[in-house]
Biotite code that builds the C-alpha atoms (Angstrom):
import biotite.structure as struc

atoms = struc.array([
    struc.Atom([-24.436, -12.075, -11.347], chain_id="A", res_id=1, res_name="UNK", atom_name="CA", element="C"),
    struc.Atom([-20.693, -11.874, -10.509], chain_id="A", res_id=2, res_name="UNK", atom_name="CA", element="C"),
    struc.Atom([-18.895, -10.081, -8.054], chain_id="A", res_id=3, res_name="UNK", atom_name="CA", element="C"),
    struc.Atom([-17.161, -7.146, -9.140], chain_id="A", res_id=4, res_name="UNK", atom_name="CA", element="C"),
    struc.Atom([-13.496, -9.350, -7.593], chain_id="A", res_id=5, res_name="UNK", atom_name="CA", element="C"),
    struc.Atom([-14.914, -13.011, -9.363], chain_id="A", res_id=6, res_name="UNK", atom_name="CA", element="C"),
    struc.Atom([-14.726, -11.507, -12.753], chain_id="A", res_id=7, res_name="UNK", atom_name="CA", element="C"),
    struc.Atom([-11.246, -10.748, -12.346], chain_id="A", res_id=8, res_name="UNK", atom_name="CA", element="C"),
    struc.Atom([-8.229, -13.213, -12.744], chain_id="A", res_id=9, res_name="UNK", atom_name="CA", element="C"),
    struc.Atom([-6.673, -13.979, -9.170], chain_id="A", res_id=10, res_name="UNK", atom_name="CA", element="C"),
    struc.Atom([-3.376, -12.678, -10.285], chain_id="A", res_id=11, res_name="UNK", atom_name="CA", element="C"),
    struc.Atom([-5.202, -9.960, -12.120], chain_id="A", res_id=12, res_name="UNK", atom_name="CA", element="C"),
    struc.Atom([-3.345, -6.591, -11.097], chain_id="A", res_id=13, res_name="UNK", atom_name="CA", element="C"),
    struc.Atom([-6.926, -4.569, -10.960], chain_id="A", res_id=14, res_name="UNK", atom_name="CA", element="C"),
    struc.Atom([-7.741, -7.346, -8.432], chain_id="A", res_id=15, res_name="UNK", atom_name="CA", element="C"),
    struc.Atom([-4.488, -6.591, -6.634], chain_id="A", res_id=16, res_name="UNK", atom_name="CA", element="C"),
    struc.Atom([-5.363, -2.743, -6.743], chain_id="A", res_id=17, res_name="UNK", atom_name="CA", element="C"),
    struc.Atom([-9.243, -3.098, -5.775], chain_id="A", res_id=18, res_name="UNK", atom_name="CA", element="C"),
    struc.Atom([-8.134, -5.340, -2.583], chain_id="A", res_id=19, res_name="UNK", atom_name="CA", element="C"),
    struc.Atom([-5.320, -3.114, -1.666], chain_id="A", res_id=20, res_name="UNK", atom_name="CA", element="C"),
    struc.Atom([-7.745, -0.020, -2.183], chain_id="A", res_id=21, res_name="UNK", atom_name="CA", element="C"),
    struc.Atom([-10.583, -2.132, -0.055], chain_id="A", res_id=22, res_name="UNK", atom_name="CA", element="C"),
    struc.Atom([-8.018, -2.831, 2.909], chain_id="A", res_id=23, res_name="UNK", atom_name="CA", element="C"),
    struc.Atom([-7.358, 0.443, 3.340], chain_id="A", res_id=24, res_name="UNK", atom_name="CA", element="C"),
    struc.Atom([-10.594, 1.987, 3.496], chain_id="A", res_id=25, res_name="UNK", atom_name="CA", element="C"),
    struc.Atom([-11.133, -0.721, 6.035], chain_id="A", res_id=26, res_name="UNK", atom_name="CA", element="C"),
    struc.Atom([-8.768, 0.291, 7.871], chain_id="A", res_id=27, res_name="UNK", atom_name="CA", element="C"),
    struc.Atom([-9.196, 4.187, 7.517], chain_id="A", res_id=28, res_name="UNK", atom_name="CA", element="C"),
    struc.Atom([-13.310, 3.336, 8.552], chain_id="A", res_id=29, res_name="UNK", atom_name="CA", element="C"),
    struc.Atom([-11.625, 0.821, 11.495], chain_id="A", res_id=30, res_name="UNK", atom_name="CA", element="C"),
    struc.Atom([-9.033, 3.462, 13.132], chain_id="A", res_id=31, res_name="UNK", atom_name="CA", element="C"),
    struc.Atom([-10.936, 6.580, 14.195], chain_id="A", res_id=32, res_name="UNK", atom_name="CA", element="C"),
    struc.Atom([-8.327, 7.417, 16.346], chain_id="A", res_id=33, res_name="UNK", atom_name="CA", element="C"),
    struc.Atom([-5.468, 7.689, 14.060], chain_id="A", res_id=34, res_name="UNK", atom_name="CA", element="C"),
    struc.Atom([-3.736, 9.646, 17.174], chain_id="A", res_id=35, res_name="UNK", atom_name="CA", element="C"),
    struc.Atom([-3.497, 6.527, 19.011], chain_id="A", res_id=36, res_name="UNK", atom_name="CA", element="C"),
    struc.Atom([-0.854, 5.293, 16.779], chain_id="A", res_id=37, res_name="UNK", atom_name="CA", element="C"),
    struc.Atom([1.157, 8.257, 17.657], chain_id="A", res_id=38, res_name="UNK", atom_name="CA", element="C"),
    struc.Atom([4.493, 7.063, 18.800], chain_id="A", res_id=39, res_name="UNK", atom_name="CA", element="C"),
    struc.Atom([4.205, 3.058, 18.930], chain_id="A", res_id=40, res_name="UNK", atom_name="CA", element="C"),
    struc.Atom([6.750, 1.788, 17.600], chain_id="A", res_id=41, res_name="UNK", atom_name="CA", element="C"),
    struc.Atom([6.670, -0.626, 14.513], chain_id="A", res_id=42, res_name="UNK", atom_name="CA", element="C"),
    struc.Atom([7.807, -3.589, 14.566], chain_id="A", res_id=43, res_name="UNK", atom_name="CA", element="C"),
    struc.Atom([9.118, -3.499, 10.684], chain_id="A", res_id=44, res_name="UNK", atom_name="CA", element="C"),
    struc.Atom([12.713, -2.873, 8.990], chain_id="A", res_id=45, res_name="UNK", atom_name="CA", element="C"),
    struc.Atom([11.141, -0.997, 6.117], chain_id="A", res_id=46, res_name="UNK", atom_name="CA", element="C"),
    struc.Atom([9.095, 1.479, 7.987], chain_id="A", res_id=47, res_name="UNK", atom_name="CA", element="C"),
    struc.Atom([12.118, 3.128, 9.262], chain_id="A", res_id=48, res_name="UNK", atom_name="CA", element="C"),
    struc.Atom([13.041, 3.792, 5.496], chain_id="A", res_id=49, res_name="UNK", atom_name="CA", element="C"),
    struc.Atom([10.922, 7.365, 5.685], chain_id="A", res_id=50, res_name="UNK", atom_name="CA", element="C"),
    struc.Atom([12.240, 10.616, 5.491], chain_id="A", res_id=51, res_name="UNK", atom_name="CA", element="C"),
    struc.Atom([9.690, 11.750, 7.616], chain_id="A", res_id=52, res_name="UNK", atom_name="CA", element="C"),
    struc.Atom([10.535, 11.808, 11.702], chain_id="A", res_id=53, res_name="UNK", atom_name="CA", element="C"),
    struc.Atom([7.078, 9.807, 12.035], chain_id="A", res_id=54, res_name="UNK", atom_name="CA", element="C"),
    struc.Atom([7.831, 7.172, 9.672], chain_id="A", res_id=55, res_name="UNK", atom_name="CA", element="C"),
    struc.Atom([9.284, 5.129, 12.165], chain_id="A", res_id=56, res_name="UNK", atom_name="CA", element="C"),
    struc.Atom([5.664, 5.048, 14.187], chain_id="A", res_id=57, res_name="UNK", atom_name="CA", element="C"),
    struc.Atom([2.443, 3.268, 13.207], chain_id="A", res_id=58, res_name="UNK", atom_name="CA", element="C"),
    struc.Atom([0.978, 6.852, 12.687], chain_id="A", res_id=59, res_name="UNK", atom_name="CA", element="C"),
    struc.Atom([3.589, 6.922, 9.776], chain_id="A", res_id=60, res_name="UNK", atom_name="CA", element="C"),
    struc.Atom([2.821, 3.769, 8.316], chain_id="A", res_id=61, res_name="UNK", atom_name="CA", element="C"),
    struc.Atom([-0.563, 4.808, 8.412], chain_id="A", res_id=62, res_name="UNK", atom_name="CA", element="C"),
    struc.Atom([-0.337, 8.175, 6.417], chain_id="A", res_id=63, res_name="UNK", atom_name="CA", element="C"),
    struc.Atom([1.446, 6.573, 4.042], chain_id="A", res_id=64, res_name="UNK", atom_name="CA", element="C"),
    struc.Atom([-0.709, 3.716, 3.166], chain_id="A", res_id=65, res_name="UNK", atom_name="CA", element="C"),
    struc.Atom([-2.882, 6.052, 2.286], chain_id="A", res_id=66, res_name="UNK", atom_name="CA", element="C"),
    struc.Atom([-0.744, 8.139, 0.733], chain_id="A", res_id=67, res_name="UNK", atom_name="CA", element="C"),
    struc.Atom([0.024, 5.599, -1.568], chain_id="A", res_id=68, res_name="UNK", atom_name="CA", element="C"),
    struc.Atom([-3.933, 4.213, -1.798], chain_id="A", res_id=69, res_name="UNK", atom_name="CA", element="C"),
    struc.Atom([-4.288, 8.076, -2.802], chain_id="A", res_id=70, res_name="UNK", atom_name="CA", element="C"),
    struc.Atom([-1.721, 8.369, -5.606], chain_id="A", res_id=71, res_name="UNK", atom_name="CA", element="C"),
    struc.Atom([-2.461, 5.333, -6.804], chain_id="A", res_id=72, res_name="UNK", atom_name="CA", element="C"),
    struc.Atom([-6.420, 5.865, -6.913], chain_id="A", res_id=73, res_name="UNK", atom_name="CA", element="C"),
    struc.Atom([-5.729, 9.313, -8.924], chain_id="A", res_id=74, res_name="UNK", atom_name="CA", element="C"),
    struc.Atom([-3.114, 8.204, -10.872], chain_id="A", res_id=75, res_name="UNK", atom_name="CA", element="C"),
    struc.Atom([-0.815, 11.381, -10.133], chain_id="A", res_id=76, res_name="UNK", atom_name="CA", element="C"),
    struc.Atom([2.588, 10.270, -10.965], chain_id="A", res_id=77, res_name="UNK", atom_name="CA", element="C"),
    struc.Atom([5.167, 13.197, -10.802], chain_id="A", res_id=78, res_name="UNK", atom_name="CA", element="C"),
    struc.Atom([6.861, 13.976, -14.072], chain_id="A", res_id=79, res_name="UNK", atom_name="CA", element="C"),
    struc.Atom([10.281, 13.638, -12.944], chain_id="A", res_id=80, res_name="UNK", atom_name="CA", element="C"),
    struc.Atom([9.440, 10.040, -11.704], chain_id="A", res_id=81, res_name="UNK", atom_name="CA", element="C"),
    struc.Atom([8.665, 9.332, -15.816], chain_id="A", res_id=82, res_name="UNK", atom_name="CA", element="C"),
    struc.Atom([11.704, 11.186, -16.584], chain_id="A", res_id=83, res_name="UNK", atom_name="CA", element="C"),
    struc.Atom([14.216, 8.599, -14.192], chain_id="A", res_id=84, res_name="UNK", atom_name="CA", element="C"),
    struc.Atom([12.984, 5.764, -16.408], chain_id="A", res_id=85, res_name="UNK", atom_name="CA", element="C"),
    struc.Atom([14.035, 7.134, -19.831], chain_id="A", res_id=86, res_name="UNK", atom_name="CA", element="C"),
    struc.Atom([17.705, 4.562, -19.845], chain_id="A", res_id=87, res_name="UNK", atom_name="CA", element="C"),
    struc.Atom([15.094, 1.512, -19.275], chain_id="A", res_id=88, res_name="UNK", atom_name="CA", element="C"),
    struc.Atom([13.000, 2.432, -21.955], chain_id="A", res_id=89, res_name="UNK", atom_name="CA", element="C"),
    struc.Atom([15.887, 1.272, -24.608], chain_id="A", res_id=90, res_name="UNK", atom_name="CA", element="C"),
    struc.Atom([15.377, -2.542, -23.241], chain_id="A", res_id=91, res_name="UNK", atom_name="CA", element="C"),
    struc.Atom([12.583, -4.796, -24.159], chain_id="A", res_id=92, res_name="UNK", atom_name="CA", element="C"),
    struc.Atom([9.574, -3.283, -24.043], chain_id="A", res_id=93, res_name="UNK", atom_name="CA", element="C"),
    struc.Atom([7.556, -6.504, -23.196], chain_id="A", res_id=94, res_name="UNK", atom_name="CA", element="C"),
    struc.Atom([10.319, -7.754, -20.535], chain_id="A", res_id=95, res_name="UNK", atom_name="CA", element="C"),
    struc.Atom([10.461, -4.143, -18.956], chain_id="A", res_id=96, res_name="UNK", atom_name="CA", element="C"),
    struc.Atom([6.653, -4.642, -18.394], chain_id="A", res_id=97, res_name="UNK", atom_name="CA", element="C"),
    struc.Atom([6.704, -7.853, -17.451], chain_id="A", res_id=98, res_name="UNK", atom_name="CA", element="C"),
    struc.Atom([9.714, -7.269, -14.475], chain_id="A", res_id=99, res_name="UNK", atom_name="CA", element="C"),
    struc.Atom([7.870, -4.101, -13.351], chain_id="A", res_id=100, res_name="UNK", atom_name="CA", element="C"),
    struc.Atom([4.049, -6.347, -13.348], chain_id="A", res_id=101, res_name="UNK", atom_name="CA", element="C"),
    struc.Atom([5.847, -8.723, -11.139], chain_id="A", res_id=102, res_name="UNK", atom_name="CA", element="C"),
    struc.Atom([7.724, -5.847, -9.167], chain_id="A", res_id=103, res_name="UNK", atom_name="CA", element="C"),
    struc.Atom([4.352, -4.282, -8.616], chain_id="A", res_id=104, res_name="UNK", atom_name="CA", element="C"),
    struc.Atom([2.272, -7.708, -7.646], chain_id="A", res_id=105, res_name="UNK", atom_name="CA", element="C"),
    struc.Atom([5.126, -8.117, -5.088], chain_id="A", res_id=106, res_name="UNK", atom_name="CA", element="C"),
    struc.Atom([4.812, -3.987, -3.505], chain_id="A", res_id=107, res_name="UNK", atom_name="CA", element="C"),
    struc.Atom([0.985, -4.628, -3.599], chain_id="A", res_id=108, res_name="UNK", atom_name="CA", element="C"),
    struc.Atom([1.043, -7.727, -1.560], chain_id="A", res_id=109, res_name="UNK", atom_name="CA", element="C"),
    struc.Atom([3.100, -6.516, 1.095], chain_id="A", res_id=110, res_name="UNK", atom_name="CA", element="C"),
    struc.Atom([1.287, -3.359, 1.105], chain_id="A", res_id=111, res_name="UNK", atom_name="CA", element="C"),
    struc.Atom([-2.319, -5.187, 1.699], chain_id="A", res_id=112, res_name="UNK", atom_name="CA", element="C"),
    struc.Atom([-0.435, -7.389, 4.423], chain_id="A", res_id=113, res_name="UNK", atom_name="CA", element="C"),
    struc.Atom([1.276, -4.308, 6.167], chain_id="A", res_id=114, res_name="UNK", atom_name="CA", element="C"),
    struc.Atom([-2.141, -2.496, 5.654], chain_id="A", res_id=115, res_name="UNK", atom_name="CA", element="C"),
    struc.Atom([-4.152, -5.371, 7.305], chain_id="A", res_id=116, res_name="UNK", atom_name="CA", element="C"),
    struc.Atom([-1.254, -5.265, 10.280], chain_id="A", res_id=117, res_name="UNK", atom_name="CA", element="C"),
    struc.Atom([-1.642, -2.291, 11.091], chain_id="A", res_id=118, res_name="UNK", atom_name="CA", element="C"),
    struc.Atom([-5.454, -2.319, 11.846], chain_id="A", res_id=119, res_name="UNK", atom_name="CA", element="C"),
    struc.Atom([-4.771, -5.691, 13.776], chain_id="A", res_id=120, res_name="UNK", atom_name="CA", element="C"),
    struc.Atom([-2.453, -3.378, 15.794], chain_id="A", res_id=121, res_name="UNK", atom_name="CA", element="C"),
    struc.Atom([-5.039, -0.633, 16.537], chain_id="A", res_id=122, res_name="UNK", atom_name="CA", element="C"),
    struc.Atom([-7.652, -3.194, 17.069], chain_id="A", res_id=123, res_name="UNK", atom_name="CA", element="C"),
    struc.Atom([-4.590, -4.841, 20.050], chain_id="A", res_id=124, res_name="UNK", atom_name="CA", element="C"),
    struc.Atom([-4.461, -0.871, 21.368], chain_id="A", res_id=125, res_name="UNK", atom_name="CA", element="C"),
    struc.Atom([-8.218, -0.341, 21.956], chain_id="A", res_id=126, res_name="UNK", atom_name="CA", element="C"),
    struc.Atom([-8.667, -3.571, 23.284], chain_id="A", res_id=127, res_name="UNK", atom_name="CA", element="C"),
    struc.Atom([-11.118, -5.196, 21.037], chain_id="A", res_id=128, res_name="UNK", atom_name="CA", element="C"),
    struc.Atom([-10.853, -8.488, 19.771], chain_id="A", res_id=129, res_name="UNK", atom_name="CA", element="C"),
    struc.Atom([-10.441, -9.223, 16.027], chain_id="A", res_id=130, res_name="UNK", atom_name="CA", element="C"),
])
């Protein structure tokens, strides 16, 4: 019998999705002391990018690879975020889909890596060795 990842295409987005989902509960069940990341700072450009006063802070990064895991897991997608894409819908329908596929390979990547950082990170503050 196959594994639920070997029937899937490497570069297979649901593969992309599964592993980014898998990472993160990884590193949800690996940091049980979310608190520690608490005002260590990152080391990363984009994580200063938030709105939010702890998005510059691994306890940022963390809620928010979650947040993500979340919205992407339910599939809530706000209205209004449909609504800014109504000028691209006049282009090529296949070539819109096919630059947003390779758009979202590229966020999902970076998101596993960043997600698999971050728990390297916490594993560096507690002291145990990965």
């Amino acid at each position: 019998m196959q594994s639920a990842e070997a029937k899937f295409n490497r570069n297979s987005l649901l593969l992309a999705l599964r592993q980014y989902s898998s990472v993160v509960r990884d590193m949800e069940q690996t940091i049980l002391l979310p608190s520690l990341l608490r005002d260590v700072p990152t080391d990363e450009v984009w994580d200063c990018d938030s709105t939010e006063e702890s998005g510059c802070d691994l306890y940022g990064n963390y809620e928010m690879l979650k947040a993500i895991r979340n919205t992407m897991e339910s599939g809530m997608v706000s209205l209004d975020d449909y609504n800014n894409m109504e000028p691209l819908l006049d282009t090529d329908p296949e070539a819109l889909f096919r630059f947003h596929l390779r758009g979202l390979f590229s966020v999902m990547s970076d998101l596993t890596k960043k997600t698999q950082s971050l728990t390297e990170k916490y594993m560096d503050i507690i002291g145990v060795a990965n």
